[in-house]
C-alpha positions in Angstrom: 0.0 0.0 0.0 1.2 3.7 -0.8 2.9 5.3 2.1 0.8 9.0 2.5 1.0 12.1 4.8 -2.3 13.0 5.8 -2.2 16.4 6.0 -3.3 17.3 2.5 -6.2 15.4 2.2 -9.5 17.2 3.1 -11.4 16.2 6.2 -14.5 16.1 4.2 -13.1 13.3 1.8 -13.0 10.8 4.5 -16.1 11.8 6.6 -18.0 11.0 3.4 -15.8 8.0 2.4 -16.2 6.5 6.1 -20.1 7.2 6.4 -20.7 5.8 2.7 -18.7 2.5 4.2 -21.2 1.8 7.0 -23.8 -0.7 5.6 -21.0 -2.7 3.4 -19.3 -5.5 4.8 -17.2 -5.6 7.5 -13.0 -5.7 6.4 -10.3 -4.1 8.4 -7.6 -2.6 7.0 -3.7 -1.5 6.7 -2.4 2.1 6.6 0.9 3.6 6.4 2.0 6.9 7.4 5.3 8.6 7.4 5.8 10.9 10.4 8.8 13.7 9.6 9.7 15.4 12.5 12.1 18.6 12.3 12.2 22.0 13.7 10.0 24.3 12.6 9.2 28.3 13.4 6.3 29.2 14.3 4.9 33.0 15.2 2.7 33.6 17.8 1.8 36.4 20.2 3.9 39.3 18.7 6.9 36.5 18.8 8.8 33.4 16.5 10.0 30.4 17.8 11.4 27.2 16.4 9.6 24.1 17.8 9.4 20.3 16.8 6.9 19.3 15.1 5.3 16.4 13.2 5.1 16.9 9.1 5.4 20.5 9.4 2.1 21.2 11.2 1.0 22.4 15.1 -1.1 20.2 15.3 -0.1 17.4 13.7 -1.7 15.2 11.0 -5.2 13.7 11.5 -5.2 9.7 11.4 -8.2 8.3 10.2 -9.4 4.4 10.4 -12.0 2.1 11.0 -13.1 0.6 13.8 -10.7 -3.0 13.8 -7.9 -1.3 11.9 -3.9 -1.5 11.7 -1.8 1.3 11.3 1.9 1.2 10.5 3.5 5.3 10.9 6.8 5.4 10.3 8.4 8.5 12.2 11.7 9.9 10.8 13.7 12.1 13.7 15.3 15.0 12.1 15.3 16.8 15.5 18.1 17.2 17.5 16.8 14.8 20.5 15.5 11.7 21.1 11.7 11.1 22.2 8.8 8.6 21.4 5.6 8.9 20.4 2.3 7.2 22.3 -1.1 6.2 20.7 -3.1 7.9 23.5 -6.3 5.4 24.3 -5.3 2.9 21.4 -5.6 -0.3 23.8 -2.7 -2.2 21.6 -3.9 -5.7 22.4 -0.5 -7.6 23.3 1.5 -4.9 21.7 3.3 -2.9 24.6 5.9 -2.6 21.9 4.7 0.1 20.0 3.0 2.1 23.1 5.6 4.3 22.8 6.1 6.0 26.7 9.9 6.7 27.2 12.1 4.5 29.4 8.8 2.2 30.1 8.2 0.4 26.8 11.0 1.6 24.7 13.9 3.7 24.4 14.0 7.6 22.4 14.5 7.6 19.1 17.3 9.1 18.4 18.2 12.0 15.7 18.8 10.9 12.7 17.1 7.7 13.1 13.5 5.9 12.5 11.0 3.6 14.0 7.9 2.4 12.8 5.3 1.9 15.3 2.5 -0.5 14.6 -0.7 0.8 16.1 -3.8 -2.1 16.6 -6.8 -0.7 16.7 -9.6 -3.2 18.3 -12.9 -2.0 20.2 -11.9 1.9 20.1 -14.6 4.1 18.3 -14.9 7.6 17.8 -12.1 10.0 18.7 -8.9 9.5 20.7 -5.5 11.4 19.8 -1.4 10.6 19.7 1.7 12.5 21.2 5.0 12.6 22.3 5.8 10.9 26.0 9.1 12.0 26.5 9.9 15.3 28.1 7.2 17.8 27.7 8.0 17.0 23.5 4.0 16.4 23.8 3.3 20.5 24.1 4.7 21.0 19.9 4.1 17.0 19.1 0.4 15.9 19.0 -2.9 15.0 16.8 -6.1 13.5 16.5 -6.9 10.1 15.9 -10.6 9.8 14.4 -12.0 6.0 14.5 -15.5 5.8 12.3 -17.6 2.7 13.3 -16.5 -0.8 11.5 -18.5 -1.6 8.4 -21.5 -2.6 8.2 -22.7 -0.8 11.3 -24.0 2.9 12.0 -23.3 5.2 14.7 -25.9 5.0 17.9 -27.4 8.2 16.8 -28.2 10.0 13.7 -25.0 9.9 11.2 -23.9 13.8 11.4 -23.6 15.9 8.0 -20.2 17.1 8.8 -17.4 17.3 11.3 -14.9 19.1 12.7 -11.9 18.2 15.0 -11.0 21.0 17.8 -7.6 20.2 19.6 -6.9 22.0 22.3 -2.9 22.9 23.5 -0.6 25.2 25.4 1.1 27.8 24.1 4.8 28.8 25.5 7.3 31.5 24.6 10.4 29.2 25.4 12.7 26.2 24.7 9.8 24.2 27.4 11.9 21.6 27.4 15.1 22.6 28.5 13.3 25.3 31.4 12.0 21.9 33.0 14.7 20.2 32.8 16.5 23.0 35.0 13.4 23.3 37.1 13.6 19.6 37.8 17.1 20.0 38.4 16.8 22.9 40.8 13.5 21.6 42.2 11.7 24.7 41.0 8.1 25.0 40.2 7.8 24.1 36.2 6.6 26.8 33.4 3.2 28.0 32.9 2.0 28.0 29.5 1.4 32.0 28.6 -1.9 31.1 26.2 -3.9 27.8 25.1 -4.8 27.4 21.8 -7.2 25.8 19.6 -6.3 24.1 16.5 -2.8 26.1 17.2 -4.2 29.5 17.2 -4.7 31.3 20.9 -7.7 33.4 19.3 -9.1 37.2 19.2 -8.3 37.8 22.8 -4.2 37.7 22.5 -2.1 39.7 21.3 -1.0 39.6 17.7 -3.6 36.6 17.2 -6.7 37.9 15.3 -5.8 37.6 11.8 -5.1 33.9 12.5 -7.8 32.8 14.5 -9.3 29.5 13.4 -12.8 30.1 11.9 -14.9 27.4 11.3 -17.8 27.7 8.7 -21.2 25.8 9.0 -24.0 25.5 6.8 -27.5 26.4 8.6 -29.6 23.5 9.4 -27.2 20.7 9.2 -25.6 18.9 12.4 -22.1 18.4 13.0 -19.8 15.9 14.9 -17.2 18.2 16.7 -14.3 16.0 18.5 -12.6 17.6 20.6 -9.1 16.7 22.3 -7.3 18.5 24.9 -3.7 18.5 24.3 -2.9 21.0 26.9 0.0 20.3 29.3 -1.4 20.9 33.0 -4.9 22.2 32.6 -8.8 21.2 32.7 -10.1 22.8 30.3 -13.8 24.4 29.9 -15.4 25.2 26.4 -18.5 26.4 25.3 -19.9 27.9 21.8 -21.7 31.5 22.3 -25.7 30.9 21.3 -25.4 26.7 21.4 -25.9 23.7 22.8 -24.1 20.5 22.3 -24.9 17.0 23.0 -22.0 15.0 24.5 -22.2 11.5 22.4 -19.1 10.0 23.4 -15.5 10.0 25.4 -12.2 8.6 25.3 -12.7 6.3 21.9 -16.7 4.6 23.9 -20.1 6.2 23.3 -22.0 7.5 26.1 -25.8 8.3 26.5 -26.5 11.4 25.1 -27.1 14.4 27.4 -27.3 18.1 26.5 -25.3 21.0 27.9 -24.5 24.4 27.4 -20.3 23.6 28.0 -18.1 21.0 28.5 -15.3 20.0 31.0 -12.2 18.3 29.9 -9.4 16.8 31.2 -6.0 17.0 29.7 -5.9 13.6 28.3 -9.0 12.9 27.0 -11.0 13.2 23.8 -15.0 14.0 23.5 -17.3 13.5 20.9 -19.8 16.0 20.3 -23.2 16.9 18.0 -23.7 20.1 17.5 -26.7 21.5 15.2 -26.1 24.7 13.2 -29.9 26.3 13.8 -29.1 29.8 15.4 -29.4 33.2 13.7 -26.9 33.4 11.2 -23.9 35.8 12.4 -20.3 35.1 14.4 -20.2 33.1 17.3 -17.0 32.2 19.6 -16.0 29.0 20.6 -14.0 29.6 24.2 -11.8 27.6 26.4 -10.1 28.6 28.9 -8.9 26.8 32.5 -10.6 25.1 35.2 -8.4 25.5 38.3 -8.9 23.6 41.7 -6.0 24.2 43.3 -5.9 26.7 46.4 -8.0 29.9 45.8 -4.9 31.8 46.6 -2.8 30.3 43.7 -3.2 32.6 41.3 -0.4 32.4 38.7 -2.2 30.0 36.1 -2.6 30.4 32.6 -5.8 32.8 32.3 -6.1 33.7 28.8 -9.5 32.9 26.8 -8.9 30.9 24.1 -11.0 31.1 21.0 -12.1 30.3 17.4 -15.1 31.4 15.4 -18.1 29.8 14.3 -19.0 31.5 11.2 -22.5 30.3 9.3 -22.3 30.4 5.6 -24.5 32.4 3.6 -25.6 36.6 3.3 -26.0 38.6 5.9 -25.2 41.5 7.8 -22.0 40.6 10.1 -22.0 42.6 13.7 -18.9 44.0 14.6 -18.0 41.3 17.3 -18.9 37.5 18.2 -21.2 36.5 20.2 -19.7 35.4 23.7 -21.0 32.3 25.5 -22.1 33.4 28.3 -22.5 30.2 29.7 -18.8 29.6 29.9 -18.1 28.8 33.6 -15.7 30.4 35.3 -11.9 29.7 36.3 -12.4 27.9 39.6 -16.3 27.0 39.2 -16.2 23.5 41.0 -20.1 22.8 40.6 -20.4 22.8 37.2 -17.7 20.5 36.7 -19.4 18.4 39.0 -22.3 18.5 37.0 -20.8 17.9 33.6 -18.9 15.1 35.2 -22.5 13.2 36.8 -23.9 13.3 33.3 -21.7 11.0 31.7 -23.2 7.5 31.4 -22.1 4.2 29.2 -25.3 3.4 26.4 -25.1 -0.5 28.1 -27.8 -1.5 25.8 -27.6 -4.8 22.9 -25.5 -2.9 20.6 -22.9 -1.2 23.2 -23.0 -3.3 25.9 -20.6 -3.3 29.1 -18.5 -6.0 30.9 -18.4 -4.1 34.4 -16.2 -7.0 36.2 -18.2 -8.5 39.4 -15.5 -11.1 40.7 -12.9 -8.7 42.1 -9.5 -10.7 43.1 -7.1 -7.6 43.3 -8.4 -4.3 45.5 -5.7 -1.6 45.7 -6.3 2.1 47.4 -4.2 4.6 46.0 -3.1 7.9 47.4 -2.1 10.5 44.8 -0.2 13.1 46.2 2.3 16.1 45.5 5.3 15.5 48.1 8.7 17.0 48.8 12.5 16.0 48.3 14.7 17.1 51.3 17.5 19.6 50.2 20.6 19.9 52.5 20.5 23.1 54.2 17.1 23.8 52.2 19.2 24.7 49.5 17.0 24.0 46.6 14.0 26.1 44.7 10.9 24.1 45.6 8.7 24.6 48.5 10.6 25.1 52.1 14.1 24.9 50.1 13.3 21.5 48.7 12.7 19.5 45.1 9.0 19.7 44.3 7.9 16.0 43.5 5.2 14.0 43.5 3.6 9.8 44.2 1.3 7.4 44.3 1.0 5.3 47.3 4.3 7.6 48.6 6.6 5.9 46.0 8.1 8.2 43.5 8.4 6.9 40.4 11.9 6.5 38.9 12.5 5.9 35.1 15.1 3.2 34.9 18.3 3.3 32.6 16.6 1.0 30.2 13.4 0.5 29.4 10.7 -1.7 31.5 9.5 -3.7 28.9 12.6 -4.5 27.9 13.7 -6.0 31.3 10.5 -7.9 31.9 10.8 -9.4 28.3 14.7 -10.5 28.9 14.4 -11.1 32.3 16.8 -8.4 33.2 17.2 -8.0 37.0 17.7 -4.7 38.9 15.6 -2.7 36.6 13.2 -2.5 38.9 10.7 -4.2 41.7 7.8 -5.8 41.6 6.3 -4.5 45.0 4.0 -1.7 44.2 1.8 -1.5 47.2 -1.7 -2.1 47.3 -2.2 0.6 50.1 -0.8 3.4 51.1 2.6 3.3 54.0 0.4 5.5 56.3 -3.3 5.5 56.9 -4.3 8.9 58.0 -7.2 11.6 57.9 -5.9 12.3 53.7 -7.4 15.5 53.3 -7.4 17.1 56.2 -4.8 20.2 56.6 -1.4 19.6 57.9 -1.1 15.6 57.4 2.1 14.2 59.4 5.3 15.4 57.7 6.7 12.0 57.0 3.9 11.5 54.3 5.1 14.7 52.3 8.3 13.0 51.5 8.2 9.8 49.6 9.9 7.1 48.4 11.9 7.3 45.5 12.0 3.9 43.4 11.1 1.8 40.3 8.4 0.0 42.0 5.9 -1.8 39.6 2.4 -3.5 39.5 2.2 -7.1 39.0 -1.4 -8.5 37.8 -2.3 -12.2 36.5 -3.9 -12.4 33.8 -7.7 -12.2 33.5 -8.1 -10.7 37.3 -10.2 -8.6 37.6 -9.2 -5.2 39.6 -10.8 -2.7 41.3 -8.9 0.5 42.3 -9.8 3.7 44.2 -8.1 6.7 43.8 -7.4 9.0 46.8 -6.5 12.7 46.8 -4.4 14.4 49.4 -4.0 17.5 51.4 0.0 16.4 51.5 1.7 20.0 51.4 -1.4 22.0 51.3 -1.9 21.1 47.6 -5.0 19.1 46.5 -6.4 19.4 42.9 -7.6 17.3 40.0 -5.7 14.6 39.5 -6.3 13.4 35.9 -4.8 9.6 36.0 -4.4 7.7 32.9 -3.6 3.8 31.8 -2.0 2.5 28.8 -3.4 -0.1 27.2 -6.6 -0.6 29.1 -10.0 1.5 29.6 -12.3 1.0 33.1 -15.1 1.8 34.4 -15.8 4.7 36.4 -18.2 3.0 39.5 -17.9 5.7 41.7 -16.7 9.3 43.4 -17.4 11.2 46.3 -16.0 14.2 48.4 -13.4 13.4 51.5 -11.7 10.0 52.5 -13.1 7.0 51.0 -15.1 4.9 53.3 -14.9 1.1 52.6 -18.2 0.3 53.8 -20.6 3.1 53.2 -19.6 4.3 49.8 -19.5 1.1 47.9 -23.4 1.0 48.3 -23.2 4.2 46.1 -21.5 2.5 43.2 -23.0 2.6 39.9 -22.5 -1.1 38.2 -25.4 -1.0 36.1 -23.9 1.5 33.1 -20.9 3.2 34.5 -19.2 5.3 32.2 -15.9 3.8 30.3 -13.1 5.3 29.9 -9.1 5.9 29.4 -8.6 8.5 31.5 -10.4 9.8 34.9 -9.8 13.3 36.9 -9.5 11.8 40.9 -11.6 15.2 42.5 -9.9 17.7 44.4 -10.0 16.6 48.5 -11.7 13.2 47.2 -11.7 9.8 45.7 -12.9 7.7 42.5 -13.1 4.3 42.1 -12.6 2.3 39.0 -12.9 -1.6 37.5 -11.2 -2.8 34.6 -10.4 -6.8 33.9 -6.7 -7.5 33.4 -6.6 -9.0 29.7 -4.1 -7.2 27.7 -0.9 -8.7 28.6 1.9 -6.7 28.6 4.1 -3.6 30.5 1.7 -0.5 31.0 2.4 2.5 32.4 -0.3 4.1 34.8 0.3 8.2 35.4 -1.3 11.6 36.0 -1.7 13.6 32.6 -0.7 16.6 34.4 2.8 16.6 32.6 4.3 18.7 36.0 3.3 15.3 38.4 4.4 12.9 35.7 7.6 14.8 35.6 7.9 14.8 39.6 7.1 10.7 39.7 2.9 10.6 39.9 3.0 7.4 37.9 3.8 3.6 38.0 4.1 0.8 35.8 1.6 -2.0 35.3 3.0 -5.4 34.0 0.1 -8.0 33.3 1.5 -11.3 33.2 0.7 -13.9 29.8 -2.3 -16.1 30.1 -1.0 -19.2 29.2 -1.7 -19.4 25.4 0.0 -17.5 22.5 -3.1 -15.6 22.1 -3.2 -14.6 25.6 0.9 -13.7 25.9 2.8 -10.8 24.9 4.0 -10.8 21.1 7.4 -11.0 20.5 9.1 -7.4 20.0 9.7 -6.2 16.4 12.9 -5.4 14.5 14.5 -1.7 14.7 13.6 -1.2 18.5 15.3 1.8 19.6 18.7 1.1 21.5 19.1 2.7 25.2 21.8 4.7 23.8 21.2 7.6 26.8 21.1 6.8 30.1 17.9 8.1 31.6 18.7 10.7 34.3 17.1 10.6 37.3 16.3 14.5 37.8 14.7 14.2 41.6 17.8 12.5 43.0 20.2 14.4 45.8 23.3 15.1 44.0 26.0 14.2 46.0 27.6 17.7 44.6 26.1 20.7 43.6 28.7 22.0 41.0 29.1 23.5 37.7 30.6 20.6 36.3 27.5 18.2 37.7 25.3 20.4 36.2 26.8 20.3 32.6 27.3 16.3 33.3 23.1 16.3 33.3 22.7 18.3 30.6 25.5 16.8 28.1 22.7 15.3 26.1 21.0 18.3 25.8 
């Protein structure tokens, strides 16, 4: 088959190819696609800079299957560092080898070089998106991944006339990468993003931005599939369109039952799929995103611009001098209607989407998530109280070994890491109330890893913390795996009241989960993907600091239940993985320029 670059091929070819394809038989197919990245400038908000991107474009290229399709992208590194690339919410069924996080299933891939990455699509339908997942590479190196239902079937509601893809990012005026690095060296805070952007563009109300703000035209009438991705770095995001409603259809690659609202809430990480009707007045209306924060209310410095596009209906008439605002955008810090959004979303669980919530649970683990400190002689460091800022699960801060996970497990390799991840936390204490013990604030650093057997099935609850006066969202994402979203709820979890709250009859599914500010959330999921997955909040500042772990399901016995063998052309381990939250035994010049020599 011809190897193509998607970029040049219009949207509207393949949203009438795929819909045309939905009565004929069912047949999945093989795609290529050649990913060149290379430095690139781009101008934004008065400035230029150079960043790396994927074929030339911010965002990247659009893949498009079917339901049940393979993919094989090539990706060609002209940069001048190493990094991989991950196939956010593609479930890879025995494939860790083309998952793509750094240092967990595979090596970077270093300038000069390739790898192609085959990505196996199975029960994933609708819209999920790819990325970098290797330093914060993922801020200039992302895209959308649209999956139209398999032939022969339709979509659980009305096939749309159109759609449109909206990804959402974060904007920076600096070489991100190599700031966090030093933060994480220093054990500073890391960089706010100065904008956010949609479709690349931060929108009428920045500097510099007008003439490029991405305007969307729609025909009166007809009804439109918007997807929508958010690709920022640390933020929730909140969106709404001035004079419309959409109804939310579908999240993280499953379909939900459809529910109408006047703005969504996203988490960084995951994709929705909405339907919006074009049946308003015709005229300018913005589309607006901007942050949700839940941190403390007197944290302050976050990114607070207003991102926006235009939606422009075609036709004659008189245009007013300005969009139309929505002014049912909620505001920065507006808890309950996140809250709200969040109770609406429900599985369809009927015949043609049905759910497998597991019943027979044979591995329960309680999980703190939990920003922590690392103790600086003489508090001679740039975090909080002269310390490294850092971060844990369960108190263990992750450590990326020297080679990668999968690698080890695959080979047998020993002293790459341990397979004691614990199922509870060290301490059991009062997790969100003010000023917990000071022992809990500092973790344990370590490679620490979960072990499951194949087939069980796992329930896991998700516990936020007050650890250093510094609960918020906690967006946690899995590789390889979606689960079900049983239950949530406010405080410490309670192991005997709030099970009785748990929804098991059409919880929602998904790949990744915001853990509430000062509370918990429980999720199921049935261990049947062999294979190393990595587990970690999408709040790039907490995966940097070690809020993540590796999950390594063992094989089930058969050669369609085990791990496939690893492909030819896997990246070598040619750079030793630095371990940024480490003491340094000096704090000189020359160590300094030792971390940085691969830079």
């Amino acid at each position: 088959m011809m190897r193509k670059i998607q970029t040049a091929v219009p949207v509207m070819v393949f949203f009438l190819a795929a819909a045309s394809l939905l009565h004929s038989p069912a047949q999945a197919a093989v795609h290529h696609y050649d990913f060149v990245l290379k430095e690139k400038n781009f101008t934004r908000l008065c400035s230029t800079k150079s960043m790396l991107v994927v074929n030339e474009s911010f965002p990247g290229p659009v893949i498009r299957v079917q339901k049940g399709d393979t993919v094989f992208i090539n990706v060609h590194n002209q940069g001048d560092y190493g990094f991989t690339i991950h196939w956010h919410g593609v479930k890879q069924p025995r494939n860790s080898w083309s998952d793509g996080p750094e240092y967990v299933t595979q090596c970077p891939i270093q300038p000069g070089t390739n790898f192609t990455y085959e990505v196996i699509f199975s029960k994933e339908e609708g819209t999920l998106w790819w990325h970098a997942h290797s330093d914060w590479s993922r801020s200039s190196i992302h895209g959308a991944i649209v999956i139209y239902p398999v032939n022969g079937t339709n979509y659980p509601f009305p096939t749309p006339d159109d759609e449109q893809i909206f990804v959402l990012g974060s904007w920076y005026n600096i070489n991100v990468n190599a700031v966090v690095d030093e933060d994480i060296v220093t054990g500073a805070d890391t960089p706010r993003s100065i904008s956010y952007v949609i479709n690349g563009e931060p929108g009428d109300f920045s500097n510099c931005s007008k003439e490029s703000t991405f305007r969307w035209v729609v025909d009166y009438g007809k009804t439109y599939m918007v997807r929508l991705v958010n690709a920022a770095m640390n933020a929730e995001l909140y969106l709404a369109i001035a004079g419309h409603d959409v109804t939310v259809v579908g999240m993280d690659g499953n379909y939900v039952k459809p529910f109408v609202t006047g703005y969504i809430m996203i988490s960084p990480g995951q994709t929705m799929d909405v339907l919006l009707t074009a049946n308003q007045t015709l005229g300018h209306y913005y589309i607006v995103a901007h942050q949700y924060d839940t941190a403390r209310a007197d944290v302050t410095d976050y990114d607070q611009t207003n991102a926006s596009a235009i939606l422009m209906y075609s036709g004659n008439y008189t245009v007013v001098d300005a969009p139309a605002y929505p002014s049912q955008l909620p505001g920065y810090e507006d808890l309950p209607a996140a809250d709200v959004f969040l109770s609406s979303l429900r599985s369809l669980a009927n015949e043609e989407h049905p759910i497998d919530v597991p019943m027979n649970i044979t591995k329960r683990m309680y999980v703190t998530v939990s920003m922590n400190q690392i103790l600086c002689p003489n508090a001679s460091c740039e975090g909080i109280n002269g310390n490294r800022l850092a971060s844990s699960m369960n108190n263990i801060s992750f450590n990326n070994p020297d080679i990668d996970i999968l690698q080890a497990y695959y080979n047998n390799i020993t002293g790459i890491y341990t397979p004691d991840f614990p199922d509870w936390p060290p301490a059991m204490f009062n997790f969100t109330e003010d000023d917990p013990p000071f022992n809990v604030t500092v973790p344990v650093q370590a490679t620490k890893v979960m072990m499951l057997d194949y087939n069980e099935e796992v329930e896991i609850t998700f516990q936020g913390t007050e650890t250093l006066n510094a609960s918020e969202n906690h967006p946690m994402h899995v590789h390889g795996y979606s689960f079900y979203v049983i239950g949530s709820g406010v405080g410490d979890f309670d192991n005997e009241t709030d099970p009785e709250s748990y929804n098991l009859v059409d919880p929602v599914e998904l790949t990744t989960v915001g853990v509430p500010k000062l509370g918990w959330v429980t999720i199921r999921f049935r261990a049947s993907n062999p294979g190393v997955w990595l587990w970690h909040c999408h709040l790039d500042r907490h995966l940097s600091w070690g809020m993540d772990t590796v999950m390594i399901v063992k094989d089930g016995g058969t050669p369609e239940t085990s791990l496939r063998s690893p492909p030819p052309g896997m990246p070598k381990c040619k750079v030793p993985y630095q371990n940024w939250l480490r003491s340094f035994d000096e704090d000189s010049d020359a160590e300094f320029a030792r971390v940085f020599r691969q830079r």
